[in-house]
TIFI-364995 format. One record per residue (C-alpha): residue in three letters; z, y, x. Coordinates in steps of 0.02 Angstrom, whole numbers, plus 50000, padded with zeros to 5 digits. Each point is the difference from the previous one (the first is absolute). Layout:
<pts>
<residu->ALA, pz->Z, py->Y, px->X>
...
</pts>
This chain:
<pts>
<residu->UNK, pz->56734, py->52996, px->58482>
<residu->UNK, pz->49836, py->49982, px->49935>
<residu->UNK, pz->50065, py->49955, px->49819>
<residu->UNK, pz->50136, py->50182, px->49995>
<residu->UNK, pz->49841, py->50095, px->50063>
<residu->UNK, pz->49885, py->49943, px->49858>
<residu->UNK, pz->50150, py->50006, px->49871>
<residu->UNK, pz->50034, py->50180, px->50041>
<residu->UNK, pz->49811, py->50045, px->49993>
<residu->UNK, pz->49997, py->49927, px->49812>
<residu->UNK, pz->50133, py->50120, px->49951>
<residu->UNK, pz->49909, py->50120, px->50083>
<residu->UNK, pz->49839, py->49982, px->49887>
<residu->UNK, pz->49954, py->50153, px->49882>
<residu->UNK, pz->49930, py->49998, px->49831>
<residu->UNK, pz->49833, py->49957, px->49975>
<residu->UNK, pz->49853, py->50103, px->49941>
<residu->UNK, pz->49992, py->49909, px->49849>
<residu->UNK, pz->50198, py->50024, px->49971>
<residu->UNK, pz->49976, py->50192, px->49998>
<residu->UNK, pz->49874, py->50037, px->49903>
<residu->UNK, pz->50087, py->49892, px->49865>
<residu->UNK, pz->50144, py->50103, px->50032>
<residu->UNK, pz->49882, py->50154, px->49993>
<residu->UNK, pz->49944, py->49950, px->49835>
<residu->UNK, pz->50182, py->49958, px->49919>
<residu->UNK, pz->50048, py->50146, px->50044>
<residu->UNK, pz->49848, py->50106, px->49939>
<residu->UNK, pz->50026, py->49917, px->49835>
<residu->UNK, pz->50176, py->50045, px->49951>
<residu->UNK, pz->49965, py->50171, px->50085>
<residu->UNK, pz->49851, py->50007, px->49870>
<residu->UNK, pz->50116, py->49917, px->49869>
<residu->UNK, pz->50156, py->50152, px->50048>
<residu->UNK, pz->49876, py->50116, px->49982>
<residu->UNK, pz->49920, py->49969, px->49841>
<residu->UNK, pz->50194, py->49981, px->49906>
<residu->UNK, pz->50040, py->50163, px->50096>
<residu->UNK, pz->49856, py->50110, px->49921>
<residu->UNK, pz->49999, py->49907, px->49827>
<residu->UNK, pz->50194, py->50060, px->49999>
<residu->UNK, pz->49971, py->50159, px->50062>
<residu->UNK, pz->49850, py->50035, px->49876>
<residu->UNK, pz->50103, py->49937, px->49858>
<residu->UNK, pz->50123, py->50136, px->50065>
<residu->UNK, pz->49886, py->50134, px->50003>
<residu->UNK, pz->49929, py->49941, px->49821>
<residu->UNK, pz->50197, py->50003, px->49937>
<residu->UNK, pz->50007, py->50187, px->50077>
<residu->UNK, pz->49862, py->50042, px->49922>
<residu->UNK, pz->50035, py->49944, px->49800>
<residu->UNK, pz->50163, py->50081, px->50037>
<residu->UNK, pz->49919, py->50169, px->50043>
<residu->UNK, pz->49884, py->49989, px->49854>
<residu->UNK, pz->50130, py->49929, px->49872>
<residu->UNK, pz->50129, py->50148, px->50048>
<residu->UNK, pz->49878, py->50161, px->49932>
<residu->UNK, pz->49937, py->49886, px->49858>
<residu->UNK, pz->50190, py->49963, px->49938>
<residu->UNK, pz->50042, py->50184, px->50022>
<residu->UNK, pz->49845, py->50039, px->49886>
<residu->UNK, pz->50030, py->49863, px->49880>
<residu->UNK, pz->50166, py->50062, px->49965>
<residu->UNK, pz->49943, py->50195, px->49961>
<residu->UNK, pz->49866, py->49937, px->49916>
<residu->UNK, pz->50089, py->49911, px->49894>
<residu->UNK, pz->50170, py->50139, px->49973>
<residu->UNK, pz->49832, py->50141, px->49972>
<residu->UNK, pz->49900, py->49906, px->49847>
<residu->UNK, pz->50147, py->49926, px->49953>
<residu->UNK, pz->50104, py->50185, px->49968>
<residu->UNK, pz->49829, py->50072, px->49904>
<residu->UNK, pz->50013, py->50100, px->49870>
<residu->UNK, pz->49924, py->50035, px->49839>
<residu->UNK, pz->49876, py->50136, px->49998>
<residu->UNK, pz->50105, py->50118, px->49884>
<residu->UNK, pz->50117, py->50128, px->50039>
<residu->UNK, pz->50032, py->50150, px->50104>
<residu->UNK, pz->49977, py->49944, px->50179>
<residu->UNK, pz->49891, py->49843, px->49937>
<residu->UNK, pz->49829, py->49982, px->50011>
<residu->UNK, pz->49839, py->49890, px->49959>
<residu->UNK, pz->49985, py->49819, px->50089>
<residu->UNK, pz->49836, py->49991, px->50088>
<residu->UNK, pz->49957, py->49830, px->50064>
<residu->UNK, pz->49799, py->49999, px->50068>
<residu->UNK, pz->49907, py->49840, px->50057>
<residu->UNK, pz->49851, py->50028, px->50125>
<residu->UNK, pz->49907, py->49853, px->50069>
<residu->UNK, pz->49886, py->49994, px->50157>
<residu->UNK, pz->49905, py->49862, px->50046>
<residu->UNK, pz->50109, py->49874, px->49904>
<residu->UNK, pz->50177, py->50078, px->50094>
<residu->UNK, pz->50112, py->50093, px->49879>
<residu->UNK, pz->50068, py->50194, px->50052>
<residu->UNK, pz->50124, py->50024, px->49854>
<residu->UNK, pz->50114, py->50154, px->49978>
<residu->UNK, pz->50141, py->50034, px->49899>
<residu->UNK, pz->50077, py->50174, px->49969>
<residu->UNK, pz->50178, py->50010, px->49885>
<residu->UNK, pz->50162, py->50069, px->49989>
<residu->UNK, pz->50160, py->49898, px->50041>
<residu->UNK, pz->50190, py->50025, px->50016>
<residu->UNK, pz->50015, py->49952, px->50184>
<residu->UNK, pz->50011, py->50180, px->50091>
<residu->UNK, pz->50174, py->50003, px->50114>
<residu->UNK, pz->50102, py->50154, px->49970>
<residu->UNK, pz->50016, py->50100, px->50158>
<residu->UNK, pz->50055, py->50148, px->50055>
<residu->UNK, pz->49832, py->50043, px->50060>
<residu->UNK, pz->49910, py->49928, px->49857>
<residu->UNK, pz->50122, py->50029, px->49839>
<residu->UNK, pz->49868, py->49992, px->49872>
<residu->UNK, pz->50050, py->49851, px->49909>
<residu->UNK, pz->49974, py->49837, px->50002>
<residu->UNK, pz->49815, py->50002, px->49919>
<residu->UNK, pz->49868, py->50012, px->50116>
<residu->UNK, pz->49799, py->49971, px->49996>
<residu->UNK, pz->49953, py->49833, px->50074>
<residu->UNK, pz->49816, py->49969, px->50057>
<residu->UNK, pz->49952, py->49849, px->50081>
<residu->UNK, pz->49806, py->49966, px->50058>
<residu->UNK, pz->49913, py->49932, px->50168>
<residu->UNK, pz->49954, py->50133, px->50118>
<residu->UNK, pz->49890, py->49976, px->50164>
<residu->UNK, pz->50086, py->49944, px->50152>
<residu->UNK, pz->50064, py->50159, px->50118>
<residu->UNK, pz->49989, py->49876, px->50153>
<residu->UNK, pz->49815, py->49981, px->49968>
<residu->UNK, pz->49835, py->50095, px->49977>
<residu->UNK, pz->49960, py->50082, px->49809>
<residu->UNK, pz->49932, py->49824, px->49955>
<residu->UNK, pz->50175, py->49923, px->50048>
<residu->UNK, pz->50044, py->49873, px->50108>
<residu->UNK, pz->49882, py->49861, px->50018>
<residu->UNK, pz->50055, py->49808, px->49963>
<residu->UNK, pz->49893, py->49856, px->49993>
<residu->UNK, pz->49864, py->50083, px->49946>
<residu->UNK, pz->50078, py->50118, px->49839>
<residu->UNK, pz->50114, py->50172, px->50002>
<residu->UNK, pz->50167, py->49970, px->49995>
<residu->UNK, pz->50114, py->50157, px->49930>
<residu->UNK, pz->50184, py->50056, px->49983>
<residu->UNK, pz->50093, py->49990, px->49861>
<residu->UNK, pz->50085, py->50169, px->49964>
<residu->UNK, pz->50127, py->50066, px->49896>
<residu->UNK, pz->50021, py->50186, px->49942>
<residu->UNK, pz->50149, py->50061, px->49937>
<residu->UNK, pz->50008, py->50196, px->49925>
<residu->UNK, pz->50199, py->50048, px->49973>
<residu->UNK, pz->49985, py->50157, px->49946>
<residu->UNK, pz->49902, py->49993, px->49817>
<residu->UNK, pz->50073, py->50188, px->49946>
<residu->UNK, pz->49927, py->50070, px->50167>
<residu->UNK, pz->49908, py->50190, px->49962>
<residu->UNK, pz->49883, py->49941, px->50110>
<residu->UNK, pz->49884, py->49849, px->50025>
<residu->UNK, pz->50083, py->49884, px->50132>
<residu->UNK, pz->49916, py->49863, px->50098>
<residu->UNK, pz->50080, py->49841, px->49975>
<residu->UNK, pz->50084, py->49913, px->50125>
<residu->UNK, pz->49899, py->49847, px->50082>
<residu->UNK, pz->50093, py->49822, px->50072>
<residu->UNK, pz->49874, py->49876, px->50050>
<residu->UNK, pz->50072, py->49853, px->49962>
<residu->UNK, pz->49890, py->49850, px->50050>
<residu->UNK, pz->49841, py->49987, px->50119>
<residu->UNK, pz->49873, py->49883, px->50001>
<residu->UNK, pz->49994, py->49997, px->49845>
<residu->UNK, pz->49820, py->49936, px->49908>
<residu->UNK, pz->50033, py->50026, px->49818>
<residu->UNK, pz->50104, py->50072, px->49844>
<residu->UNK, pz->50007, py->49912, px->49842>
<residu->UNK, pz->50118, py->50075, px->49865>
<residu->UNK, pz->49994, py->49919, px->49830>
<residu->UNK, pz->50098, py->50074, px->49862>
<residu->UNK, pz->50078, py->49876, px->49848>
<residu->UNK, pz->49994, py->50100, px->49811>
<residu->UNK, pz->50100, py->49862, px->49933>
<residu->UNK, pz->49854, py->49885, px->49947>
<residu->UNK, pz->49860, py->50026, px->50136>
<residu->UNK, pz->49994, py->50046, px->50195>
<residu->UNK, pz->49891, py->50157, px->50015>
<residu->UNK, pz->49926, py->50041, px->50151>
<residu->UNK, pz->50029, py->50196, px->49987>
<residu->UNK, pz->50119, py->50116, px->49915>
<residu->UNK, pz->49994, py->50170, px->49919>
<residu->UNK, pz->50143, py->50048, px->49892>
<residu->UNK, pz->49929, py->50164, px->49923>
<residu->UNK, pz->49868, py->49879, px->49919>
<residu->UNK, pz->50114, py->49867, px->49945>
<residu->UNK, pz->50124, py->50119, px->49887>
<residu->UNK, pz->50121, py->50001, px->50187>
<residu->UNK, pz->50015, py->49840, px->49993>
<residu->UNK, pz->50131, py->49915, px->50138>
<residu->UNK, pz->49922, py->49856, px->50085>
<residu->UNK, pz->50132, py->49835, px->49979>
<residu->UNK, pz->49961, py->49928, px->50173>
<residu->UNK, pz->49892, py->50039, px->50143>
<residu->UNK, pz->49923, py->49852, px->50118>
<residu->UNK, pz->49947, py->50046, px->50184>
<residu->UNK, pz->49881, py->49921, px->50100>
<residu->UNK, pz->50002, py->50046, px->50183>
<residu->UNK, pz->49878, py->49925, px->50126>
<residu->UNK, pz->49984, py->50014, px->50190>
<residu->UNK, pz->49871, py->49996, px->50128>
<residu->UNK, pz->50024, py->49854, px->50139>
<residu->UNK, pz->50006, py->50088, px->50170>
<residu->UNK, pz->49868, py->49895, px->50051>
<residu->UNK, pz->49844, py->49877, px->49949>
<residu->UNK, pz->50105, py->49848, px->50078>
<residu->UNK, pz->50172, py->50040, px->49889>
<residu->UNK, pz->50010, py->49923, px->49819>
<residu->UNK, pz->50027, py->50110, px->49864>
<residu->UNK, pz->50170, py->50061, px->49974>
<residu->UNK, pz->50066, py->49955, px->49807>
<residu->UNK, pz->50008, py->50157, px->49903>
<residu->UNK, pz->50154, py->50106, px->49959>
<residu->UNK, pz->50024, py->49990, px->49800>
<residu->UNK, pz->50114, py->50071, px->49905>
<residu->UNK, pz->50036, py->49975, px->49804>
<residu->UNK, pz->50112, py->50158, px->49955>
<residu->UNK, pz->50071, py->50029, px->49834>
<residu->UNK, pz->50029, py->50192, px->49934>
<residu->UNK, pz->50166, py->50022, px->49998>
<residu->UNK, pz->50001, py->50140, px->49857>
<residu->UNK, pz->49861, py->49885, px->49884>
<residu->UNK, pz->50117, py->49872, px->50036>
<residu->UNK, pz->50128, py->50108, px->49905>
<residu->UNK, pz->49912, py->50067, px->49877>
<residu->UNK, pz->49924, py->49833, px->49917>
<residu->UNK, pz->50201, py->49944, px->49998>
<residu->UNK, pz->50051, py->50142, px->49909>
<residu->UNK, pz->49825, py->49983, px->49877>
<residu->UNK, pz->50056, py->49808, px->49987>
<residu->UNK, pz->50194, py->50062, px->49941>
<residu->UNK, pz->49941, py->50133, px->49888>
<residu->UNK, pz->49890, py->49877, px->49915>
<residu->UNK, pz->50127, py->49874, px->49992>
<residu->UNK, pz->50141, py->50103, px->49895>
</pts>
Protein backbone atom coordinates (compact mmCIF):
# COMPACT_ATOMS: atom_id res chain seq x y z
CA UNK A 1 0.00 0.00 0.00
CA UNK A 2 2.73 2.05 0.94
CA UNK A 3 4.61 1.48 -2.51
CA UNK A 4 0.90 2.60 -4.88
CA UNK A 5 0.75 5.65 -2.44
CA UNK A 6 4.30 6.89 -3.13
CA UNK A 7 4.03 5.82 -6.92
CA UNK A 8 0.96 7.91 -7.40
CA UNK A 9 2.54 10.91 -5.50
CA UNK A 10 5.58 10.80 -8.15
CA UNK A 11 3.17 11.24 -10.94
CA UNK A 12 1.74 13.74 -9.08
CA UNK A 13 4.99 15.98 -8.92
CA UNK A 14 4.90 19.44 -10.88
CA UNK A 15 7.58 21.11 -12.74
CA UNK A 16 10.21 22.60 -11.03
CA UNK A 17 11.20 26.24 -10.67
CA UNK A 18 14.11 25.73 -12.61
CA UNK A 19 11.97 23.82 -15.45
CA UNK A 20 9.86 27.02 -15.99
CA UNK A 21 11.85 29.60 -16.21
CA UNK A 22 13.76 27.58 -18.93
CA UNK A 23 10.54 27.23 -20.48
CA UNK A 24 9.98 31.01 -19.87
CA UNK A 25 13.07 31.77 -21.63
CA UNK A 26 12.50 29.34 -24.84
CA UNK A 27 9.66 30.72 -25.29
CA UNK A 28 10.68 34.47 -24.93
CA UNK A 29 13.27 33.74 -27.49
CA UNK A 30 11.36 32.52 -30.49
CA UNK A 31 8.64 35.09 -29.43
CA UNK A 32 11.62 37.66 -29.80
CA UNK A 33 12.86 35.66 -32.87
CA UNK A 34 8.72 35.83 -34.52
CA UNK A 35 8.84 39.18 -33.86
CA UNK A 36 11.87 40.46 -35.33
CA UNK A 37 11.03 38.29 -38.97
CA UNK A 38 7.49 39.79 -38.58
CA UNK A 39 8.58 43.60 -38.61
CA UNK A 40 11.68 43.07 -40.95
CA UNK A 41 8.82 41.62 -43.47
CA UNK A 42 6.46 44.04 -42.79
CA UNK A 43 9.06 47.02 -43.15
CA UNK A 44 10.31 45.54 -46.33
CA UNK A 45 6.53 45.76 -47.29
CA UNK A 46 6.07 49.15 -46.45
CA UNK A 47 9.58 50.02 -48.23
CA UNK A 48 8.09 47.99 -51.51
CA UNK A 49 4.83 50.34 -51.14
CA UNK A 50 6.67 53.05 -50.95
CA UNK A 51 9.24 52.77 -54.29
CA UNK A 52 6.02 51.84 -55.92
CA UNK A 53 4.31 55.15 -54.99
CA UNK A 54 7.36 57.12 -55.92
CA UNK A 55 8.24 55.11 -59.14
CA UNK A 56 4.46 55.54 -60.48
CA UNK A 57 4.54 59.77 -60.79
CA UNK A 58 8.23 59.54 -61.85
CA UNK A 59 7.32 56.99 -64.87
CA UNK A 60 4.32 59.15 -65.77
CA UNK A 61 6.80 62.17 -65.94
CA UNK A 62 9.51 60.35 -67.63
CA UNK A 63 7.31 59.44 -70.34
CA UNK A 64 5.96 63.27 -71.10
CA UNK A 65 9.13 64.37 -70.63
CA UNK A 66 10.46 62.48 -72.97
CA UNK A 67 7.17 62.65 -75.92
CA UNK A 68 7.56 66.95 -74.99
CA UNK A 69 11.52 67.51 -75.88
CA UNK A 70 11.37 64.84 -78.03
CA UNK A 71 8.28 66.53 -80.48
CA UNK A 72 10.33 70.17 -80.32
CA UNK A 73 10.37 72.18 -82.92
CA UNK A 74 12.58 74.44 -84.73
CA UNK A 75 12.25 78.00 -83.88
CA UNK A 76 10.92 79.08 -87.41
CA UNK A 77 7.62 79.39 -88.66
CA UNK A 78 4.23 80.75 -88.00
CA UNK A 79 3.18 79.28 -84.68
CA UNK A 80 7.04 78.56 -83.78
CA UNK A 81 9.00 80.31 -81.55
CA UNK A 82 12.61 80.82 -79.90
CA UNK A 83 14.03 77.81 -77.58
CA UNK A 84 14.94 79.24 -74.26
CA UNK A 85 16.83 76.88 -72.06
CA UNK A 86 18.28 78.95 -68.66
CA UNK A 87 20.64 77.39 -66.04
CA UNK A 88 20.53 78.99 -62.44
CA UNK A 89 22.61 77.57 -59.69
CA UNK A 90 22.17 78.08 -55.86
CA UNK A 91 24.42 76.92 -53.47
CA UNK A 92 25.88 74.17 -55.74
CA UNK A 93 21.92 72.73 -56.63
CA UNK A 94 20.90 73.37 -60.21
CA UNK A 95 17.14 75.21 -60.95
CA UNK A 96 17.12 74.79 -64.79
CA UNK A 97 14.20 75.86 -67.08
CA UNK A 98 13.38 75.15 -70.45
CA UNK A 99 10.69 76.99 -72.53
CA UNK A 100 9.90 75.56 -76.44
CA UNK A 101 7.40 74.70 -78.78
CA UNK A 102 6.48 71.00 -79.56
CA UNK A 103 3.91 68.99 -81.59
CA UNK A 104 2.30 67.17 -78.67
CA UNK A 105 -1.10 69.30 -78.09
CA UNK A 106 -4.30 66.66 -78.31
CA UNK A 107 -7.00 67.90 -80.58
CA UNK A 108 -10.19 68.42 -78.68
CA UNK A 109 -13.25 69.72 -79.03
CA UNK A 110 -12.63 72.10 -76.33
CA UNK A 111 -9.14 72.82 -77.25
CA UNK A 112 -9.05 72.58 -81.32
CA UNK A 113 -6.08 74.71 -81.79
CA UNK A 114 -3.75 72.31 -83.20
CA UNK A 115 -1.45 70.14 -82.20
CA UNK A 116 1.46 72.83 -81.36
CA UNK A 117 1.44 74.03 -78.05
CA UNK A 118 4.04 76.07 -75.68
CA UNK A 119 5.82 73.74 -73.30
CA UNK A 120 7.57 75.22 -70.14
CA UNK A 121 9.09 73.12 -67.68
CA UNK A 122 10.97 74.68 -64.40
CA UNK A 123 10.90 73.86 -60.46
CA UNK A 124 8.41 75.84 -58.59
CA UNK A 125 8.10 75.99 -54.63
CA UNK A 126 6.16 73.35 -53.00
CA UNK A 127 2.15 74.37 -52.51
CA UNK A 128 2.11 71.89 -49.46
CA UNK A 129 4.72 73.99 -47.76
CA UNK A 130 5.59 77.55 -46.61
CA UNK A 131 7.13 80.23 -49.50
CA UNK A 132 10.58 78.63 -48.70
CA UNK A 133 9.09 75.10 -49.66
CA UNK A 134 9.00 72.12 -47.94
CA UNK A 135 11.83 71.35 -45.72
CA UNK A 136 14.03 67.98 -46.18
CA UNK A 137 17.08 67.13 -44.47
CA UNK A 138 18.14 70.31 -44.08
CA UNK A 139 17.61 71.96 -48.01
CA UNK A 140 14.19 73.14 -49.99
CA UNK A 141 12.80 70.70 -51.88
CA UNK A 142 10.37 72.02 -54.93
CA UNK A 143 7.86 70.72 -57.56
CA UNK A 144 8.52 70.13 -60.79
CA UNK A 145 5.88 71.83 -63.02
CA UNK A 146 4.83 71.81 -66.40
CA UNK A 147 2.92 74.65 -68.32
CA UNK A 148 1.25 74.06 -71.28
CA UNK A 149 -0.45 77.30 -73.36
CA UNK A 150 -2.93 75.74 -76.27
CA UNK A 151 -4.12 78.57 -77.60
CA UNK A 152 -0.92 80.57 -79.33
CA UNK A 153 -3.47 82.78 -81.79
CA UNK A 154 -5.40 83.90 -78.59
CA UNK A 155 -6.34 88.07 -78.89
CA UNK A 156 -5.57 88.05 -75.57
CA UNK A 157 -2.69 87.05 -73.22
CA UNK A 158 -3.63 83.63 -71.62
CA UNK A 159 -2.08 82.10 -68.54
CA UNK A 160 -0.69 78.85 -69.22
CA UNK A 161 -1.92 75.90 -67.85
CA UNK A 162 0.17 74.40 -64.78
CA UNK A 163 0.58 70.23 -63.98
CA UNK A 164 2.94 69.64 -61.25
CA UNK A 165 4.42 66.75 -62.08
CA UNK A 166 6.93 65.56 -59.40
CA UNK A 167 7.49 66.71 -55.63
CA UNK A 168 10.35 66.48 -53.67
CA UNK A 169 12.18 67.28 -56.04
CA UNK A 170 15.98 68.95 -55.17
CA UNK A 171 17.31 69.86 -58.52
CA UNK A 172 17.02 70.47 -62.48
CA UNK A 173 19.81 69.83 -64.72
CA UNK A 174 19.09 70.22 -68.51
CA UNK A 175 22.06 69.91 -70.80
CA UNK A 176 21.63 70.53 -74.42
CA UNK A 177 24.02 68.47 -77.22
CA UNK A 178 24.94 71.00 -80.56
CA UNK A 179 26.33 68.04 -82.20
CA UNK A 180 29.95 68.34 -80.89
CA UNK A 181 29.63 69.75 -77.23
CA UNK A 182 26.94 69.55 -74.26
CA UNK A 183 26.00 73.16 -73.41
CA UNK A 184 24.62 73.93 -70.33
CA UNK A 185 22.00 76.59 -71.67
CA UNK A 186 20.20 77.32 -74.84
CA UNK A 187 19.05 80.36 -76.75
CA UNK A 188 18.09 79.88 -80.29
CA UNK A 189 17.67 83.62 -81.36
CA UNK A 190 21.53 83.80 -80.64
CA UNK A 191 22.57 80.67 -82.27
CA UNK A 192 20.99 81.54 -85.98
CA UNK A 193 17.56 79.15 -84.42
CA UNK A 194 19.48 76.58 -84.06
CA UNK A 195 17.56 73.03 -83.04
CA UNK A 196 19.26 71.36 -80.23
CA UNK A 197 20.11 67.39 -81.41
CA UNK A 198 19.52 65.90 -77.93
CA UNK A 199 18.62 67.09 -74.57
CA UNK A 200 19.98 65.21 -71.23
CA UNK A 201 17.92 65.62 -67.90
CA UNK A 202 19.10 65.38 -64.61
CA UNK A 203 16.44 65.13 -61.92
CA UNK A 204 17.32 64.84 -58.21
CA UNK A 205 15.18 64.31 -55.08
CA UNK A 206 15.21 65.18 -51.55
CA UNK A 207 15.22 61.98 -49.04
CA UNK A 208 12.17 62.39 -46.77
CA UNK A 209 14.34 62.16 -44.02
CA UNK A 210 18.16 62.46 -42.53
CA UNK A 211 18.03 58.48 -41.89
CA UNK A 212 16.90 57.56 -45.80
CA UNK A 213 19.77 57.17 -48.46
CA UNK A 214 19.63 59.20 -51.36
CA UNK A 215 17.30 58.17 -54.00
CA UNK A 216 19.29 57.66 -57.61
CA UNK A 217 18.33 60.41 -59.89
CA UNK A 218 15.79 60.35 -62.74
CA UNK A 219 17.88 60.92 -66.14
CA UNK A 220 16.81 61.06 -69.24
CA UNK A 221 18.92 61.23 -72.67
CA UNK A 222 16.23 62.49 -75.31
CA UNK A 223 16.95 62.90 -78.87
CA UNK A 224 14.97 65.77 -81.03
CA UNK A 225 12.90 64.09 -83.06
CA UNK A 226 12.74 66.90 -85.91
CA UNK A 227 16.99 67.44 -85.69
CA UNK A 228 16.91 63.91 -85.93
CA UNK A 229 15.22 64.44 -89.35
CA UNK A 230 16.73 67.16 -90.55
CA UNK A 231 20.56 65.97 -90.31
CA UNK A 232 19.09 62.69 -92.45
CA UNK A 233 17.78 64.68 -95.04
CA UNK A 234 21.27 67.16 -94.90
CA UNK A 235 23.20 63.64 -94.98
CA UNK A 236 20.98 62.52 -98.39
CA UNK A 237 21.21 65.80 -100.03
CA UNK A 238 24.89 65.70 -99.59
CA UNK A 239 25.17 62.29 -100.69
CA UNK A 240 23.53 62.66 -104.40
Amino acid sequence: MARVCRHHRLFRRGFTLLEILSATMISAILLGALYAVYNGALKLRQKNYGSMEAGLPRAYAAEIMDRDFRNMLPPVGILAGAIIGETSEQNNTRYDRAEFFASTGAVTDKEPWGDIQKVEYYLADSEEGDTEGDEKNGKPSKDLVRAVTRNLLASTTEGPIETRLLKGVRSLTIAYYDGAVWQDSWDSTTLDNALPKAVNISIEFAPESEKEETEAPLELLIEIAASAVSSQSGTNVSSR
